[in-house]
C-alpha positions in Angstrom: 24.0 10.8 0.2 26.1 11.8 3.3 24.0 14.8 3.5 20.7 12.4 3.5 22.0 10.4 6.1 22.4 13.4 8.2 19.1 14.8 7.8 17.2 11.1 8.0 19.3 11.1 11.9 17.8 13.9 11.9 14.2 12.7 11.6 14.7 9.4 13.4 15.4 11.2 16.8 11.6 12.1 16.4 11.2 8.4 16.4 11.2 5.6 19.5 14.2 3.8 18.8 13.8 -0.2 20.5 16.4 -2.7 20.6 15.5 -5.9 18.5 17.9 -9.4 18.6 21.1 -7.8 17.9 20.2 -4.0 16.0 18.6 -0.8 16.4 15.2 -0.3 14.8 13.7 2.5 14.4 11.2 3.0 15.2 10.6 -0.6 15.6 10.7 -4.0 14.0 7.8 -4.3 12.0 6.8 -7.8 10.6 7.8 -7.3 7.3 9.7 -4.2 5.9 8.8 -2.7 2.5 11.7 -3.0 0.2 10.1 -2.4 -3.2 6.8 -1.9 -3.1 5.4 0.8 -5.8 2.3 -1.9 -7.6 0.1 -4.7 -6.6 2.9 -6.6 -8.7 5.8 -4.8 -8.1 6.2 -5.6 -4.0 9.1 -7.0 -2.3 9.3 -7.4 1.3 11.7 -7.9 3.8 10.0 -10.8 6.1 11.7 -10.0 9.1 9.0 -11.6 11.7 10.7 -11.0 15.4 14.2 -9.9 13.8 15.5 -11.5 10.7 18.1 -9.0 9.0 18.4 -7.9 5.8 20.7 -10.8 5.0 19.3 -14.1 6.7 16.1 -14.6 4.4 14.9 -13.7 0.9 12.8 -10.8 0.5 9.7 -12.1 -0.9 6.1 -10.8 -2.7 3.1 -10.0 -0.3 1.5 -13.2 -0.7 5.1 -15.0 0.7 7.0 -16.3 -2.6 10.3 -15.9 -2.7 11.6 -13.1 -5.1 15.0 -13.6 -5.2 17.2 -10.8 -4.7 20.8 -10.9 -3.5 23.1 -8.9 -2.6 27.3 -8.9 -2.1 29.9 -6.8 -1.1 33.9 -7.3 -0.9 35.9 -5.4 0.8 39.8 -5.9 0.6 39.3 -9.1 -1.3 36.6 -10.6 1.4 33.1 -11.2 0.3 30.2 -10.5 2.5 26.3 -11.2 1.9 24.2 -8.4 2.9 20.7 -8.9 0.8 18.9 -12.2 0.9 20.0 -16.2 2.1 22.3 -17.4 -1.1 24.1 -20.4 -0.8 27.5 -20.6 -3.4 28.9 -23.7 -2.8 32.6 -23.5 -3.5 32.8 -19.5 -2.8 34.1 -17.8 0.4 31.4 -15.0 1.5 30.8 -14.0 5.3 27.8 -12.6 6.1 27.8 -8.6 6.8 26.3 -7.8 10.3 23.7 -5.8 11.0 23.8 -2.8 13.0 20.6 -0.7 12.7 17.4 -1.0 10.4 15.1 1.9 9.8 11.8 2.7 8.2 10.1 6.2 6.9 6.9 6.6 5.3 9.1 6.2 1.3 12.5 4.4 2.9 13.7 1.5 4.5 17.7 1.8 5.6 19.6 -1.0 6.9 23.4 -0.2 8.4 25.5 -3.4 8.1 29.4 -3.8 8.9 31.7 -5.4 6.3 34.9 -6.2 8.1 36.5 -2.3 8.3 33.7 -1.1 6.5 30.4 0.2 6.9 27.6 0.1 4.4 24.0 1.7 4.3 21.3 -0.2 2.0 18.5 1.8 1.3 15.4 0.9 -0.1 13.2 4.1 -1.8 9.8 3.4 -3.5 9.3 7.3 -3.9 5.4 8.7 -3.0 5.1 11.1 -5.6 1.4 11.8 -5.1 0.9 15.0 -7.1 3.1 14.0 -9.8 0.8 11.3 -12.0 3.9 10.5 -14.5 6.0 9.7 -10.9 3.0 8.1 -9.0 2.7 5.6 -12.0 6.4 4.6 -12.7 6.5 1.0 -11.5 10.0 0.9 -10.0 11.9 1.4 -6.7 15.8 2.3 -6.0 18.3 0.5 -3.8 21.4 2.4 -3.1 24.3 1.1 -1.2 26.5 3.5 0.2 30.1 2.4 1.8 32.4 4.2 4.5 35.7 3.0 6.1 35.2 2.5 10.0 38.5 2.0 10.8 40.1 5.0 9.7 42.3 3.6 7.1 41.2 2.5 3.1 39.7 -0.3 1.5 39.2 -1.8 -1.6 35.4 -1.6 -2.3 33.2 -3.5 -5.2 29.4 -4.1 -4.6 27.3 -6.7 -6.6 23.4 -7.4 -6.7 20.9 -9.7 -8.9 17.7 -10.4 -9.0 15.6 -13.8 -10.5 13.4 -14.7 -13.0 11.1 -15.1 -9.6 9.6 -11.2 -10.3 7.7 -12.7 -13.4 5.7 -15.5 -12.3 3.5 -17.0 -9.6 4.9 -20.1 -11.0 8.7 -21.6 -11.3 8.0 -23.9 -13.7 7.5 -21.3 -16.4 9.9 -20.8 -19.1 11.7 -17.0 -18.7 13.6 -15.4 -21.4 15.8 -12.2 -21.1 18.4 -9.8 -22.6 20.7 -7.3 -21.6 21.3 -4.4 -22.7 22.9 -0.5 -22.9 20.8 2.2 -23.7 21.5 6.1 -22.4 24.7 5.4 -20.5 22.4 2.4 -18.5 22.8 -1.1 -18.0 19.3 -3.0 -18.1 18.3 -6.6 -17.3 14.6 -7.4 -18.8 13.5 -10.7 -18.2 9.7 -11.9 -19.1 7.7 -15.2 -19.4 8.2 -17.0 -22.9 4.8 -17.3 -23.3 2.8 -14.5 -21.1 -0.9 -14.1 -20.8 -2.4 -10.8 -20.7 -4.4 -9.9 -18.1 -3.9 -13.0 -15.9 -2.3 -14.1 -13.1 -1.4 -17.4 -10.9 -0.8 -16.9 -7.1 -1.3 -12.9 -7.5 2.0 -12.4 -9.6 1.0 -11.3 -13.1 1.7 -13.6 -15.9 2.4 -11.0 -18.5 5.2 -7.9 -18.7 9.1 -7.7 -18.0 10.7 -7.1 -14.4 14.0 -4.7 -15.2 16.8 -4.6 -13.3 19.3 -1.5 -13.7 22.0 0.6 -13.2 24.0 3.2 -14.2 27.1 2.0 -16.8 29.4 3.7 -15.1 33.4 2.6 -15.5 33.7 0.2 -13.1 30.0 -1.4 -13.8 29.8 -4.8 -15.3 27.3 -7.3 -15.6 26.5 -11.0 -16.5 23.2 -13.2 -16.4 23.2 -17.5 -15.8 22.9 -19.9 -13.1 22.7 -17.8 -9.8 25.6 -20.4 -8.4 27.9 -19.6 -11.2 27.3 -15.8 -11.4 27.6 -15.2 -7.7 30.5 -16.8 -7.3 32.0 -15.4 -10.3 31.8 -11.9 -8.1 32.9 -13.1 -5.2 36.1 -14.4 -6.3 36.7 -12.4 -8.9 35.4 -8.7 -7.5 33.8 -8.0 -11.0 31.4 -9.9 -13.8 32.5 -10.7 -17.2 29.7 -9.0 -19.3 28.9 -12.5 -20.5 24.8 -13.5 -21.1 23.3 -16.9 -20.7 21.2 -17.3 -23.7 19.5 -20.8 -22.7 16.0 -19.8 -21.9 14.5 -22.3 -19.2 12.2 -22.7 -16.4 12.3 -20.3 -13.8 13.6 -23.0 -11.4 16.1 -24.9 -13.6 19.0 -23.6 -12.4 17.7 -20.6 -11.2 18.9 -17.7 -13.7 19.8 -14.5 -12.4 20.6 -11.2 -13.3 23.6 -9.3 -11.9 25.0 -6.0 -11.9 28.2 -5.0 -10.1 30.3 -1.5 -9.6 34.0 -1.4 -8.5 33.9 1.8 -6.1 37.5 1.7 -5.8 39.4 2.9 -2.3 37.0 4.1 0.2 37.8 5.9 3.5 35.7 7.4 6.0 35.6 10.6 4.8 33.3 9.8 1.5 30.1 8.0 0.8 30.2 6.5 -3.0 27.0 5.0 -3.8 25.5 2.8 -6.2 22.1 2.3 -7.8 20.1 0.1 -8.6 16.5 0.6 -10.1 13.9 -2.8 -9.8 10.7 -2.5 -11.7 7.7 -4.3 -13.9 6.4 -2.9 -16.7 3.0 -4.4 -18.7 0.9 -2.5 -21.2 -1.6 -2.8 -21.5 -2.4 -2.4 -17.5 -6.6 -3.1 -17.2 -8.6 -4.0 -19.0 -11.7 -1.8 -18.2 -15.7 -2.0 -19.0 -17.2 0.7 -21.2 -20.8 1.4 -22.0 -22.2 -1.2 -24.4 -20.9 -4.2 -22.6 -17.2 -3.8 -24.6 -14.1 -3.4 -23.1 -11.1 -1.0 -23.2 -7.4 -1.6 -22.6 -5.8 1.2 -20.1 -2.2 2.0 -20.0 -0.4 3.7 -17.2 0.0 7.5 -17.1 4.0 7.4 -17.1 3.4 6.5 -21.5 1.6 9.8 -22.0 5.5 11.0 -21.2 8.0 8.4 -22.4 7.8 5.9 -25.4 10.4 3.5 -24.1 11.4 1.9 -20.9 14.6 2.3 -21.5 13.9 6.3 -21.4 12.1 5.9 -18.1 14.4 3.9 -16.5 17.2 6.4 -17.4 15.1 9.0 -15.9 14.0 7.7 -13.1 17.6 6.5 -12.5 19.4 9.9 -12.9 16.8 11.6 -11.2 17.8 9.5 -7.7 19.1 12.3 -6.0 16.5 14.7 -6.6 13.8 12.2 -5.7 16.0 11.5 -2.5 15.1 14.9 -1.5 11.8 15.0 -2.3 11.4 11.8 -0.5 12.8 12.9 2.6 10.7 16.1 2.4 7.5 14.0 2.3 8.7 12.1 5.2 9.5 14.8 7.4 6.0 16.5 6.3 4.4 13.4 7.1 6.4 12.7 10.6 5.7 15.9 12.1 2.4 16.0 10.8 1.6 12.7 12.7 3.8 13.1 15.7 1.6 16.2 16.7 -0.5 13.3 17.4 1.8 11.2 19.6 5.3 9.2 18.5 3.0 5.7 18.2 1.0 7.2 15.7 3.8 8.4 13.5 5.3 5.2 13.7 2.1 3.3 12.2 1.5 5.8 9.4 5.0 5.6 8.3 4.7 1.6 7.7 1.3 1.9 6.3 2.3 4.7 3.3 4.0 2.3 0.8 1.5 -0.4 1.7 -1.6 1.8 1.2 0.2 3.4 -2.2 1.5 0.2 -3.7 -2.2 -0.9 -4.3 -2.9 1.6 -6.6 -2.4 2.1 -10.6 -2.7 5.6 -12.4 -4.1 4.7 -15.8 -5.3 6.4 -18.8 -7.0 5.1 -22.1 -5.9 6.2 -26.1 -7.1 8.6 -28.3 -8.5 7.4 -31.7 -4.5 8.3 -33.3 -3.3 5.9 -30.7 -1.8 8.9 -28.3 -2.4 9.2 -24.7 -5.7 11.0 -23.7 -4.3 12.5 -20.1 -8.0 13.8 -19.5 -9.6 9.9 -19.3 -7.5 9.3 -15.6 -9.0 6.3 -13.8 -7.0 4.7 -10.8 -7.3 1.3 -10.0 -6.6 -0.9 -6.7 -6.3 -3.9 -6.3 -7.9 -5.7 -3.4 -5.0 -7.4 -1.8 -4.4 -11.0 -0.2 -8.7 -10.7 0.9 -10.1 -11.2 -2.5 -8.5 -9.5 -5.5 -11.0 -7.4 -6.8 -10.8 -4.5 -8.5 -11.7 -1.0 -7.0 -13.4 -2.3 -4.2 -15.5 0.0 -2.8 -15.4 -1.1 0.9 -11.7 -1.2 0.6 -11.2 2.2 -1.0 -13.6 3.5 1.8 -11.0 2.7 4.8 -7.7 3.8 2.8 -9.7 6.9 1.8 -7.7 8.9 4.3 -4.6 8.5 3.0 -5.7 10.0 -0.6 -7.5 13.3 0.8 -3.8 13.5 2.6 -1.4 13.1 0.1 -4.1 14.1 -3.3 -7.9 14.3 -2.8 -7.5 13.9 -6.4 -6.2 10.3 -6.7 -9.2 9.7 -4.5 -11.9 10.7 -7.7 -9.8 8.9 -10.3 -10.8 5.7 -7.8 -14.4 6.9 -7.7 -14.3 8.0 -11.5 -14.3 3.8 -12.6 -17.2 3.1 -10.3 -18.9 6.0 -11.2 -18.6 5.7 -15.0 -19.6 2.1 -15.2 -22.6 2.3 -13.5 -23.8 5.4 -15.2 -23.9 3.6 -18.2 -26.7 1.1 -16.9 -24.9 -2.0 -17.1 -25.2 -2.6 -13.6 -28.8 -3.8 -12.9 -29.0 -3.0 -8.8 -30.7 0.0 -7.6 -27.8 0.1 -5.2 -23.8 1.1 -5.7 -21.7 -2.1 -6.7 -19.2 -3.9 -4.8 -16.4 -3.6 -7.2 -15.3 -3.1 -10.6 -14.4 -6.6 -11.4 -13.6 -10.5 -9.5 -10.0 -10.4 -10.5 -7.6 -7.8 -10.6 -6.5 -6.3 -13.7 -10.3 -6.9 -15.2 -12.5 -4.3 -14.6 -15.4 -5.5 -16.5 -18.0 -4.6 -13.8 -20.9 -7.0 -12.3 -24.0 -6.9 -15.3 -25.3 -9.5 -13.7 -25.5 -7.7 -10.3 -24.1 -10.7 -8.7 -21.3 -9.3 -7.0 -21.2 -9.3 -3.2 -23.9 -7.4 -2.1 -23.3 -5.3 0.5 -26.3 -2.6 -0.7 -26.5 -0.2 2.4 -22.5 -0.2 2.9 -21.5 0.7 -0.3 -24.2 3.1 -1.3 -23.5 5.0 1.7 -19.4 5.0 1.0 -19.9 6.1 -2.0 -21.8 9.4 -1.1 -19.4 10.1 1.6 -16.2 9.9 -0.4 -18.2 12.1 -2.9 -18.9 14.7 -0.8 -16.1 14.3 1.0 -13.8 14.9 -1.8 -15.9 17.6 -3.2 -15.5 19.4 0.6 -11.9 18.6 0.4 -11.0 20.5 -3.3 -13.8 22.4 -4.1 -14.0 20.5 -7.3 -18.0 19.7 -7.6 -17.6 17.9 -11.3 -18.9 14.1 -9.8 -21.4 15.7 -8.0 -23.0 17.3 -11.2 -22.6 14.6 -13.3 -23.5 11.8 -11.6 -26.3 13.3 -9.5 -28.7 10.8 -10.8 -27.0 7.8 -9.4 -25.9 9.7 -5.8 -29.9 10.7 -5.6 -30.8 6.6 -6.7 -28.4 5.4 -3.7 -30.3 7.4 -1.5 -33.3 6.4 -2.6 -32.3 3.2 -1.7 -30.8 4.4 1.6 -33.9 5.7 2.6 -35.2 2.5 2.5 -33.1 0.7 4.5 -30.6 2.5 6.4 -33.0 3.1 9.3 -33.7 -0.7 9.9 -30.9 -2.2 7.9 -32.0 -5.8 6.4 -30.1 -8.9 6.9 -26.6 -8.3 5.2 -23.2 -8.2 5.0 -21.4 -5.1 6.0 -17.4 -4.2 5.1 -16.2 -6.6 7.8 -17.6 -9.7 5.8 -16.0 -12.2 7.4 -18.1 -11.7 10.6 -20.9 -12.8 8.0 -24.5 -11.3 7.7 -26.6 -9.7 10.4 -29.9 -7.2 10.8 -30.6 -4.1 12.2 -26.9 -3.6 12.6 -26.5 -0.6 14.5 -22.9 0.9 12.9 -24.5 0.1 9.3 -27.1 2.0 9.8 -24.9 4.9 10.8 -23.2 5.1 7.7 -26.6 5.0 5.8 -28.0 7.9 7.7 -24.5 9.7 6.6 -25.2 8.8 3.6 -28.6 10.5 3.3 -27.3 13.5 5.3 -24.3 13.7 2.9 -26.9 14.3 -0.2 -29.0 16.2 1.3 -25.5 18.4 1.5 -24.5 17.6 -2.3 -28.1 18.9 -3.1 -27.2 21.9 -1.3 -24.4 22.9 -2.8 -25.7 22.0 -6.6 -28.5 25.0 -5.4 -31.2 22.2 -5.0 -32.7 23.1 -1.7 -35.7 21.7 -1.8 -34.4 18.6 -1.8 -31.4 19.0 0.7 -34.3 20.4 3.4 -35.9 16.8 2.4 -33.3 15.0 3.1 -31.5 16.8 5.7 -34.9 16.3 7.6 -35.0 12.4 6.8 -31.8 12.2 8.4 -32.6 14.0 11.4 -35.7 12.0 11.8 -33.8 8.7 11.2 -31.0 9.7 13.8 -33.5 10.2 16.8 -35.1 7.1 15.3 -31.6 5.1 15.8 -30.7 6.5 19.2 -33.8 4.5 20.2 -33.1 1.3 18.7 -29.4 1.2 19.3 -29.6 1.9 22.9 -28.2 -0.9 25.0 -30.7 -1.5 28.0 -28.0 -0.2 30.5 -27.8 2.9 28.9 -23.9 2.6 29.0 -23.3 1.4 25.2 -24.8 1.2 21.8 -25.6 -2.3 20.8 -24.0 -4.2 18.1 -27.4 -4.9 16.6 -31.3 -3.7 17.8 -32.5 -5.5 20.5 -29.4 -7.2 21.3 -28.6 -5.1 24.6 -25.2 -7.4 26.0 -24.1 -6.6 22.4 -21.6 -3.9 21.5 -19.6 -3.0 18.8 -16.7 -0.4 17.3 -18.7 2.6 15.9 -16.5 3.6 13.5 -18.7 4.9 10.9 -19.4 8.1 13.6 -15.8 8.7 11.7 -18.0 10.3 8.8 -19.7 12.7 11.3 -16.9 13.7 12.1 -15.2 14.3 8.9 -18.2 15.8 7.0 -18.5 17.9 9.7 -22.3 17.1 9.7 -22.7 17.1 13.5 -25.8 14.8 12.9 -25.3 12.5 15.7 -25.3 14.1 19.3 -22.6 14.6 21.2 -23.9 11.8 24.0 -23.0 9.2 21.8 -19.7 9.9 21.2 -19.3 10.4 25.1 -20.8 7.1 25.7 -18.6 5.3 23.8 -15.8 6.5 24.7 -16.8 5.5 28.4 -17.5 2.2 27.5 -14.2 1.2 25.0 -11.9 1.8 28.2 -13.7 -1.0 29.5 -13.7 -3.5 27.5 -9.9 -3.3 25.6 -7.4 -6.7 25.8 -4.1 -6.6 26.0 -3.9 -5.9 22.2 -7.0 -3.6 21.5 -10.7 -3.6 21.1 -12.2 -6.3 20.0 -14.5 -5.5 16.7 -17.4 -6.4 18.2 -18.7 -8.8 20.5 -19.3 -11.9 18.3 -15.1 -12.5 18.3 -12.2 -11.0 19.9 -10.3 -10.1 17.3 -10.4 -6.3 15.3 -9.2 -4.8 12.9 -6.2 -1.8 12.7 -8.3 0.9 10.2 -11.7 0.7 12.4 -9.3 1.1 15.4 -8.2 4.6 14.3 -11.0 5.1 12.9 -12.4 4.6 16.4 -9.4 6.9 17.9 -10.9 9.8 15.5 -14.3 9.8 17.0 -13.2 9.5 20.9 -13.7 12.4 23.3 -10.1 12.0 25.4 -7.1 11.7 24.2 -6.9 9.0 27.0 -8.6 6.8 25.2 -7.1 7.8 21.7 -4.3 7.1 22.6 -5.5 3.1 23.9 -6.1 2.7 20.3 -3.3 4.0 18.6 -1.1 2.5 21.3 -3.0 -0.9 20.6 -2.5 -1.1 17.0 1.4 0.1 17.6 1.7 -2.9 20.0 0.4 -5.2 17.5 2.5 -3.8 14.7 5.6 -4.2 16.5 4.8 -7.6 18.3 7.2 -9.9 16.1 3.8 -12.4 15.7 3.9 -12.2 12.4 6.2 -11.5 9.4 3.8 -10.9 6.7 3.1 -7.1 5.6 1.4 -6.1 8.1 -2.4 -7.1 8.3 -5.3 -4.9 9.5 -6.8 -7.9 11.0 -5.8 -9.1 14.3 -6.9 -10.9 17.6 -6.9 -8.1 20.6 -6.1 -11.2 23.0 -2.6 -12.2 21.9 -1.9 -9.7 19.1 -1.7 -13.2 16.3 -2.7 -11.9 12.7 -5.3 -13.2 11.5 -6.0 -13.6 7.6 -5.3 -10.5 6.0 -1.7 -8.6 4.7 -0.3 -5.8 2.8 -3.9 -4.7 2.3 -4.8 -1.1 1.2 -7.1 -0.3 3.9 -4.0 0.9 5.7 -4.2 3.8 4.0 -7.1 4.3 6.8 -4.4 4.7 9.5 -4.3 8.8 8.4 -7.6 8.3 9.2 -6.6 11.6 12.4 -4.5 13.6 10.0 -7.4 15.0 8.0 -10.2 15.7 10.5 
């Protein structure tokens, strides 16, 4: 661990370092710092707003419930706090003080000061993109190392617990739980008494086990009961009695927690012992998915296919801390350079928007007939966070979509593989691609009704990009082959009404419906041009000339209609010449390479952005003042001077770090005052890589 701390100095000096309230962060206070956050249910946050430290509030889930989640230390007899607000009437704690926080694209690290002794929290929800049994472990690590600053040594023991809060969107529920010792581990598993599959209240599912762990070590010890009674049986005592309370109850009657604690004995400043903890939630099944014929299948995720037990996984995944330490801190150095060749702002928003992007995302995979693991069936699913929770949403996948040709193009068609599938078997009755998979996250049971928000021209054209795209990416031309039908019916469609786009809704739905919208109708003439390159490289070249040539027809059609009268800007909408708007669908020119739209345009508007930014960015379009953070890289990818890249990037850094807000950070924001507005922790994040793949 000393070694770690050594080489994540090492990576922070790349960072901006600014001083917020009383601590370093690095590289700056975001609104709300990931803490656990691996699952659309398994997501704490630390929600630190303008500088709240690790200790004066409860981390909580996305949506803003408290999950509670404490943490003590005592040093030479004298208990400090240093995770979460608990009140032990009757006890004698301090509160630790924080020196520094930091935050990577897998880590957040804390540095607080215990009396003579400093201790390092950190918070690892591992990116293991390549590995599917890693990806789709549902758990996270805290480790708290401890070092003497005084030059003498202490007595050190270190305590944490979590609640029956990780279980429920609702206190009132009755929890159960046990403890027990399996492989040399000490596990906490705590579940609703009566759990419903496949539902959920406030966003929190209502079915599955959180599990809290450690390593049963000599000096560990544990208890569960009243959270009063057990944290104040640590912090006078120093230990726990390896007692259980056995009186199931609400979740809010006397609020039972579940506590771990390690004695790490004398502690100088020469050493670093650590301790860890592993957090997790485990359901099965995971989604419940549509097949053809109208029936449904369970899915599980892919971590089964390799363990059949918790218990196994969580003593894997705890004894393999170390290792995944170092991977960890080899993604996050990849990652940092990789985005600091770009400038130190943008480096800084890509590392908060990793876990976010990630944590939406389940690898799953169905059974075989003798009830084993078919690791060939892989579909991921996300979940459409805080906007709507739907499932696989294809408007949302579209603007995290860089993220997974970054870290594996292939997670990208397991996303595409759900859509795909379903409406290949013809239970979807629109001649365009679907909205989603499903109303409410974790059913996936499609739209047969077509019914589902239409937005005809946007999706259809998304889904032919991230086809191609993906195929460009890999080499791997399997989707286009086999769904060639339903790529050549979307463009069918798109032929029909990209050029002059009818009244609808685009992916920024909450500016509502409009015609003849100009950026819409660019993604619908990439779409064309992106089959007419699918039919290309499936040898079909009479029909790529066809379309290739619709395309180029349609785009000198467009750079008609979308002119402003001033010549200076395209319009928001045809006709509509004070109107203007981000074109951030040019971003598929540009990563198709398709060179369909001339290089005047992208010229233009770079021109005209520098004109019209506020102090917190470009507005989305003219209809409101507010944008959003995706489309604003996005926009950064298309501009021709770095200039004016970098008003984007630096835009979306200043909101990020503004202290407005402390909700996971949301993609949608007002460019006058930097306020969020209704959006957090949502996927589209992932869109912030958006200049790291072109």
């Amino acid at each position: 661990m000393m070694a770690l701390a050594h080489r994540l100095c090492a990576l922070w000096l790349f960072l901006v370092s600014v001083q917020a309230i009383s601590w370093t962060a690095t590289p700056f206070n975001p609104p709300s710092v990931p803490l656990a956050v691996r699952t659309p249910y398994l997501s704490a946050w630390l929600p630190q707003g303008s500088g709240a430290a690790l200790n004066d509030v409860w981390p909580t889930f996305w949506t803003g419930s408290i999950v509670g989640w404490a943490g003590f230390v005592k040093v030479d007899g004298q208990a400090y706090s240093f995770l979460g607000a608990p009140s032990v009437p009757g006890a004698n704690f301090q509160k630790a003080t924080q020196k520094s926080s930091q935050f990577t694209a897998t880590q957040s690290v804390f540095v607080l000061s215990a009396g003579p002794v400093e201790i390092t929290v950190y918070f690892l929800s591992p990116v293991e993109a390549k590995d599917l049994v890693k990806q789709s472990t549902p758990f996270s690590y805290m480790a708290v190392t401890a070092r003497a600053t005084d030059g003498g040594s202490h007595s050190v023991q270190v305590y944490s617990d979590i609640s029956a809060e990780w279980v429920t969107g609702d206190n009132s529920k009755v929890a159960t739980w046990s403890t027990s010792t399996v492989n040399n581990v000490i596990t906490h598993q705590v579940q609703l008494q009566s759990p419903a599959v496949y539902t959920e209240i406030n966003d929190h599912t209502q079915y599955g086990s959180a599990y809290y762990s450690t390593l049963n070590t000599a000096s560990a010890t544990y208890q569960t009961g009243q959270d009063t009674v057990v944290r104040a049986q640590f912090i006078n005592n120093g230990r726990l009695p390896n007692t259980q309370d056995t009186a199931f109850r609400a979740v809010q009657d006397r609020w039972p927690v579940f506590a771990l604690a390690h004695d790490l004995g004398s502690v100088d400043g020469n050493s670093e012992p650590q301790v860890v903890f592993s957090v997790g939630h485990v359901r099965d099944p995971a989604i419940k998915y549509i097949v053809a014929g109208g029936g449904t299948q369970d899915r599980h995720l892919y971590f089964w296919s390799q363990f059949n037990s918790v218990s196994s996984l969580i003593s894997s995944f705890l004894n393999d801390f170390n290792n995944a330490l170092t991977r960890a801190w080899s993604f996050d150095v990849n990652i940092n350079s990789d985005a600091n060749k770009i400038s130190a702002d943008y480096a800084s928003v890509v590392a908060l928007s990793v876990r976010q992007a990630m944590g939406s995302m389940e690898i799953t995979v169905s059974k075989n007939s003798d009830g084993s693991f078919n690791t060939n069936d892989v579909i991921v699913f996300m979940k459409e966070i805080s906007s709507d929770g739907n499932v696989n949403t294809v408007d949302v996948i579209f603007p995290a979509w860089p993220i997974l040709l970054y870290v594996n193009p292939q997670l990208g068609k397991f996303l595409l593989e759900g859509l795909f599938r379903y409406q290949a078997t013809g239970l979807y009755p629109n001649k365009w691609s679907v909205h989603d998979l499903g109303a409410s996250y974790p059913n996936a049971i499609g739209h047969n009704d077509g019914n589902d928000e239409a937005m005809p021209v946007e999706e259809s054209g998304n889904m032919l990009i991230m086809a191609l795209s993906y195929a460009q990416k890999t080499g791997d031309t399997s989707h286009l082959s086999q769904y060639t039908a339903l790529l050549d019916q979307w463009t069918q469609f798109l032929i029909t009404d990209s050029l002059i786009p009818a009244n609808q809704l685009s992916t920024d739905d909450f500016a509502g419906h409009l015609a003849n919208q100009t950026n819409l109708a660019i993604k619908g003439i990439i779409g064309i041009k992106a089959m007419s390159q699918i039919a290309q490289t499936l040898g079909d070249t009479a029909k790529a000339s066809n379309y290739s040539s619709i395309a180029a027809n349609y785009v000198s059609q467009w750079q008609t209609l979308s002119a402003s009268s001033s010549g200076q800007h395209l319009t928001l909408d045809y006709n509509d010449n004070p109107s203007w708007g981000l074109a951030y669908n040019l971003y598929a020119d540009k990563l198709l390479k398709l060179n369909l739209f001339p290089a005047s345009v992208y010229d233009m508007q770079t021109a005209w952005y520098k004109t019209v930014a506020q102090p917190y960015g470009v507005p989305l379009d003219t209809r409101h003042t507010y944008t959003k953070t995706d489309w604003e890289i996005w926009t950064a990818g298309i501009v021709t001077d770095t200039a004016t890249r970098d008003l984007f990037i630096s835009s979306v850094k200043k909101y990020a770090s503004s202290g407005s807000s402390n909700q996971p950070l949301g993609d949608w924001y007002e460019t006058t005052n930097g306020a969020a507005e209704g959006f957090r922790a949502r996927p589209v994040v992932g869109g912030h890589l958006a200049l790291l793949i072109l």
